[in-house]
C-alpha positions as CSV (number, residue, x, y, z in Angstrom):
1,X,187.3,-14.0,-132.2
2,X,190.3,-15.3,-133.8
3,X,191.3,-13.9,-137.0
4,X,193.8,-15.9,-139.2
5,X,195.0,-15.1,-142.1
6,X,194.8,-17.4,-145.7
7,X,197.9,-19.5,-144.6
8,X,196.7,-20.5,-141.5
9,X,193.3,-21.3,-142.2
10,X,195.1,-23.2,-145.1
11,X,197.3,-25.5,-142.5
12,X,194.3,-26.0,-140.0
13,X,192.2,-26.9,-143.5
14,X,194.7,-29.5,-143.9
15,X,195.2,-31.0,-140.0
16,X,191.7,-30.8,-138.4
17,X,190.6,-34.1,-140.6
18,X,193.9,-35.7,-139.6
19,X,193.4,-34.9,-135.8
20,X,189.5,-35.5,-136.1
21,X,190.5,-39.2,-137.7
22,X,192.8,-39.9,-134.9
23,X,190.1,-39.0,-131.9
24,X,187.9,-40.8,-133.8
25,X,190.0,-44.1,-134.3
26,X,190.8,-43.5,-130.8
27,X,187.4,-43.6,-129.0
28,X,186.3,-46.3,-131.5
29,X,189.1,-48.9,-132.5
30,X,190.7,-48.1,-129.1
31,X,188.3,-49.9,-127.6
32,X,189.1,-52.7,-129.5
33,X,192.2,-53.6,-128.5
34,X,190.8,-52.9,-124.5
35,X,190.2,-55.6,-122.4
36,X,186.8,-54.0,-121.2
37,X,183.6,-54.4,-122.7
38,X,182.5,-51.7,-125.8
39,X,181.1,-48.7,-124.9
40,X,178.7,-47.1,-127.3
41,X,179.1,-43.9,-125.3
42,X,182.9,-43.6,-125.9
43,X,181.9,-44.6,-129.6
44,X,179.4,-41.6,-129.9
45,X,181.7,-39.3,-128.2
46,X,184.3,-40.3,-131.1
47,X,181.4,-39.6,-133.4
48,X,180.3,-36.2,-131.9
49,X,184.4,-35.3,-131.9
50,X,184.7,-36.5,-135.2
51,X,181.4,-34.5,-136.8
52,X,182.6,-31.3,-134.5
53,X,186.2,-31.1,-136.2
54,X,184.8,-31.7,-139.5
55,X,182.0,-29.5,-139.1
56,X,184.7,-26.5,-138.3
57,X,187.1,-27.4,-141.0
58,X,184.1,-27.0,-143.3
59,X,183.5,-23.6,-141.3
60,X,187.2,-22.6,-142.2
61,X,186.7,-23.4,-146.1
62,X,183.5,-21.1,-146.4
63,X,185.8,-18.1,-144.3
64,X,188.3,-19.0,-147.2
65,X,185.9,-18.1,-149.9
C-alpha cells in the first residue's frame, strides 16, 4: 500500500477531477469530432473512468480526515 503524506494526498485531491474530466471528455466528446459512428461503449468506458477517479479522490478526502 502506498502511504502519502497530507501534501500529496492534497495535490492528487486537486488533479484526479482534472484528469478524470479530461478521460471523460475524451471518450465522450472525442467521439464527436470522429468520423465514425458513436459508440455507447467508449461512452460508458468514459463513464466508468470518470466514476473510478472520482470515487478514489473521494477515498483520498476520507484518509485526510
Amino acid at each position: 500500500m502506498l502511504r502519502l503524506n497530507r501534501g500529496q494526498r492534497a495535490v492528487l485531491v486537486e488533479r484526479v477531477p482534472e484528469l478524470a474530466n479530461i478521460g471523460i471528455g475524451a471518450l465522450w466528446f472525442g467521439q464527436l469530432l470522429n468520423e465514425r459512428k458513436f459508440s455507447w461503449a467508449w461512452a460508458l468506458v468514459g463513464l466508468a473512468f470518470w466514476v473510478a477517479l472520482i470515487a478514489g479522490t473521494f477515498r483520498l478526502l476520507a484518509e485526510d480526515q
